[in-house]
C-alpha positions in Angstrom: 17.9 -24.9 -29.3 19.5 -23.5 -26.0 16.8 -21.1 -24.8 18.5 -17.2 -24.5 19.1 -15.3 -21.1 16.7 -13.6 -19.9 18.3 -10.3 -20.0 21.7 -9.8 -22.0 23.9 -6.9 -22.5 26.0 -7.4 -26.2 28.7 -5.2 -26.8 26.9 -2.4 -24.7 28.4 1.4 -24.7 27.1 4.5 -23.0 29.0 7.9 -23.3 28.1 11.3 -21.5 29.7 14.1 -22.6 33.2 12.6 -23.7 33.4 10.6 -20.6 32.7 6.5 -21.7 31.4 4.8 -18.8 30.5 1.8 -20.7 33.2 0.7 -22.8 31.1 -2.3 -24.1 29.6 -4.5 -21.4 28.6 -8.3 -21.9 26.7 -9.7 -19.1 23.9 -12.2 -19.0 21.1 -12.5 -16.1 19.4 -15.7 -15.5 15.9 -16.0 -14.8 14.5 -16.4 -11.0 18.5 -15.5 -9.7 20.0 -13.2 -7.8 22.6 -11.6 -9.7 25.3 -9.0 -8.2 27.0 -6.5 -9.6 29.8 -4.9 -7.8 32.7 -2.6 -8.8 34.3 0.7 -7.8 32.2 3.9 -7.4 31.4 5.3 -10.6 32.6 2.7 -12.5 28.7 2.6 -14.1 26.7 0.3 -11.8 23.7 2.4 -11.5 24.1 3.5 -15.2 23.7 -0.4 -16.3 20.6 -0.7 -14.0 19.0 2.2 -16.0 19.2 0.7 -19.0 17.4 -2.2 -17.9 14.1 -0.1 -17.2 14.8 2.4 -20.3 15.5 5.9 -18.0 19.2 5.3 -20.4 19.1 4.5 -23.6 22.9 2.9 -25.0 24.9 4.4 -27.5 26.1 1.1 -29.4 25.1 -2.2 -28.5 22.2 -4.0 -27.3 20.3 -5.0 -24.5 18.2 -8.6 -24.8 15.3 -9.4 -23.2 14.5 -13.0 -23.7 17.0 -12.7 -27.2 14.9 -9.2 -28.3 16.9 -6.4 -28.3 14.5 -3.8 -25.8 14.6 -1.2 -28.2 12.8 -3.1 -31.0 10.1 -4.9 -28.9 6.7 -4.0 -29.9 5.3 -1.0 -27.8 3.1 -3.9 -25.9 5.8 -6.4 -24.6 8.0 -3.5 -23.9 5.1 -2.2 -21.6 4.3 -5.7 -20.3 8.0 -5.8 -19.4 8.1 -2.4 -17.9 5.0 -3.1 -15.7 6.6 -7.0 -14.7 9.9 -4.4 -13.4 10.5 -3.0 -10.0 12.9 -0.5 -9.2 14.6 -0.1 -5.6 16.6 3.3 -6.0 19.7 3.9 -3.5 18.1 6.6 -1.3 14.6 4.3 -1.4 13.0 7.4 -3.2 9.9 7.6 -0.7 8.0 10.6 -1.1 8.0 12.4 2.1 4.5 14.1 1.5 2.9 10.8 1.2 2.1 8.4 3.6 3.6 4.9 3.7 0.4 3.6 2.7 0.4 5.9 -0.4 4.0 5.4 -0.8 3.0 1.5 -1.4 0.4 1.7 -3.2 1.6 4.4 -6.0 2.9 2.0 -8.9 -0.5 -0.1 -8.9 -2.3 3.6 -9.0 -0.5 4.5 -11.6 0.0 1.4 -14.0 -3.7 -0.4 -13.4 -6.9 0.3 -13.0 -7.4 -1.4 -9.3 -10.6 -1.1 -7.1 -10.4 0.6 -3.6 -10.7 -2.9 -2.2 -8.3 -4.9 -4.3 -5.7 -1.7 -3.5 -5.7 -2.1 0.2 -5.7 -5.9 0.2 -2.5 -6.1 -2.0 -0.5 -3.1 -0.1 -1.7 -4.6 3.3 -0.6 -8.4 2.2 3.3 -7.0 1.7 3.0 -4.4 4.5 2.2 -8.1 6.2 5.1 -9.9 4.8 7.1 -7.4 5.5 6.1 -7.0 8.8 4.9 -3.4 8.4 1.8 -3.5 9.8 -0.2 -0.4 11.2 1.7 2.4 9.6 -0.4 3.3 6.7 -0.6 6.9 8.4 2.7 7.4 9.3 5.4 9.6 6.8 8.7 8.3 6.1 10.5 10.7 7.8 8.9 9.3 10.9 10.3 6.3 10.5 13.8 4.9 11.3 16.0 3.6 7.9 15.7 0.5 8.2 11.9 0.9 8.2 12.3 3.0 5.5 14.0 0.2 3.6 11.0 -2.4 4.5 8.1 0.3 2.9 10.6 0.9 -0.5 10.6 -3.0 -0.5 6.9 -3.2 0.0 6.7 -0.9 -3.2 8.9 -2.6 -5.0 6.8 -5.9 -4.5 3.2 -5.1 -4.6 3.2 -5.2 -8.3 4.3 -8.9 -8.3 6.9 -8.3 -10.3 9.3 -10.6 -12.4 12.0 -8.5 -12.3 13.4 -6.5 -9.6 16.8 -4.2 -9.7 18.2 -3.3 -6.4 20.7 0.5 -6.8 22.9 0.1 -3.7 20.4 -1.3 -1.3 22.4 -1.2 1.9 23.2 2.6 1.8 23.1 4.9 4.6 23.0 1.3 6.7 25.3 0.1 9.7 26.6 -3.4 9.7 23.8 -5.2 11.6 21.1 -3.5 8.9 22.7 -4.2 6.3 22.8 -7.8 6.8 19.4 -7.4 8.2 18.7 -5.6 4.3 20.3 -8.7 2.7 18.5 -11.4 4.6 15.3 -9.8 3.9 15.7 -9.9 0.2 17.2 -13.4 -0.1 14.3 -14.5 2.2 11.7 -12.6 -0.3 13.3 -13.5 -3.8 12.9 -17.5 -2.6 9.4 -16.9 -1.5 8.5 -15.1 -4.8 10.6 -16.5 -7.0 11.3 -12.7 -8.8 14.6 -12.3 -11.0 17.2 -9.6 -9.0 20.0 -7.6 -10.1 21.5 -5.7 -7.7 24.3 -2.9 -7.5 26.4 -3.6 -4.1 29.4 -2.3 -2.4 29.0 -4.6 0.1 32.4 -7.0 -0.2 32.4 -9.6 1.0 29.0 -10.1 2.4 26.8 -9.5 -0.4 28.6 -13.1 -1.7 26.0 -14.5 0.7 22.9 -13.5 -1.3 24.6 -13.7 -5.0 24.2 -16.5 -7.2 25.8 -15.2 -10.0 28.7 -11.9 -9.9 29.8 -9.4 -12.2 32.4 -7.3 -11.3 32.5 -3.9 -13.7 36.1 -2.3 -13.5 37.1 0.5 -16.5 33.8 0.4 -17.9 33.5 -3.8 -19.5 32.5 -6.8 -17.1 36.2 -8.0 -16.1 34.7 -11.4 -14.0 31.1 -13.3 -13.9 30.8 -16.3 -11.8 30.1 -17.1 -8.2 31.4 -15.4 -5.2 33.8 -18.8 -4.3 35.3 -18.0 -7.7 35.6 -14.1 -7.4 37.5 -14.4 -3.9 39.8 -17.1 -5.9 40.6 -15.4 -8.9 44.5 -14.9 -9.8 43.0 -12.1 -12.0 45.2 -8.8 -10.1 42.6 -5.8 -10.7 40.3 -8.6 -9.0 42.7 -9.2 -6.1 43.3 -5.6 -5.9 39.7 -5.1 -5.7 38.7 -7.4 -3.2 41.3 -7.1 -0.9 40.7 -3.3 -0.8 37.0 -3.7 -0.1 37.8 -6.3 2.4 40.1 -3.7 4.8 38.0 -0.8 4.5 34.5 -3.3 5.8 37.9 -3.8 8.6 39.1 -0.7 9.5 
């Protein structure tokens, strides 16, 4: 018996207003990879992510985690799941009246019952890794964006999770940071082995971190496969696509 993905979208359809945005995606996310999943803006990138951690909630369809549709899972694996899921949001979502050290540290306050010790030693081990060390004080509008980018990480890692879902990562970011912001998640999602899924504009660069690529286009998955086969696809939206992506990282 072939063992289900570890997250599946079947069929998938979300509506706001009268405006579809999902028109009925399919898409399947392997454990412990780095899927990416690119598209025009506001073809519903960010929209899919949501659904993944339950802030949207799909109209028709259904969303699989390990073959149980998410909406049916009993209210404890769908909080274990929750919990073992990280969220990186496009602006990093730091909250300026917190310090980075409190920034960090937030999801453990507020999903486990952690000592004072056991706290510190987690959010100082990423702030470590991360090579973030001796800013605990410091608020995030003191520090530059791609510093910024290195405490959202940091957050998004000090719960261990399983699952983490990256909402435009590279924002906001020139060139050199934004390959600097790629590096440092491929480098991070080999050393702890977490599943990614992450919403990119970044053509054709991002083809260096992906393992596996869906491209969205009117609202249903038109390609999945690797970046090799995305750039060699006779497929003309797909052509289109990449070769408009391609002059505007040029001009």
């Amino acid at each position: 018996m072939t063992t289900p993905p570890f997250i599946q979208f079947k069929d998938l359809k979300k509506k706001f207003g009268d405006l579809e945005v999902l028109k009925g995606v399919n898409l399947s996310i392997t454990k412990g990879q780095v899927t990416v999943v690119i598209g025009k803006s506001g073809t519903g990138k960010s929209v899919l992510l949501k659904h993944i951690v339950g802030l949207i909630h799909q109209d028709f369809g259904q969303l699989l985690i390990q073959g149980e549709p998410l909406d049916r899972l009993s209210k404890e694996k769908a909080r274990q799941f929750k919990k073992k899921t990280s969220y990186m949001f496009q602006d990093n979502a730091l909250f300026d009246f917190l310090t980075v050290y409190e920034n960090i540290a937030l999801p453990l306050v507020e999903t486990s019952k952690i000592s004072d010790a056991a706290l510190q030693q987690k959010v100082h081990a990423r702030m470590k890794q991360l090579g973030i060390e001796g800013i605990d004080n410091k608020y995030p509008s003191e520090l530059s964006g791609g510093m910024r980018k290195r405490v959202a990480l940091a957050r998004a890692l000090v719960t261990d999770p399983e699952v983490i879902l990256f909402d435009e990562p590279t924002t906001g970011l020139d060139p050199v940071r934004k390959k600097n912001v790629h590096t440092m998640i491929k480098e991070y999602q080999k050393k702890f082995g977490f599943t990614a899924v992450i919403v990119s504009h970044d053509i054709p660069q991002i083809f260096d971190l992906a393992q596996h690529i869906a491209l969205l286009d009117e609202g249903i998955i038109l390609f999945e496969g690797s970046g090799q086969e995305l750039l060699h696809s006779d497929i003309p939206e797909i052509q289109a696509f990449i070769q408009g992506k391609e002059s505007m990282a040029h001009g």
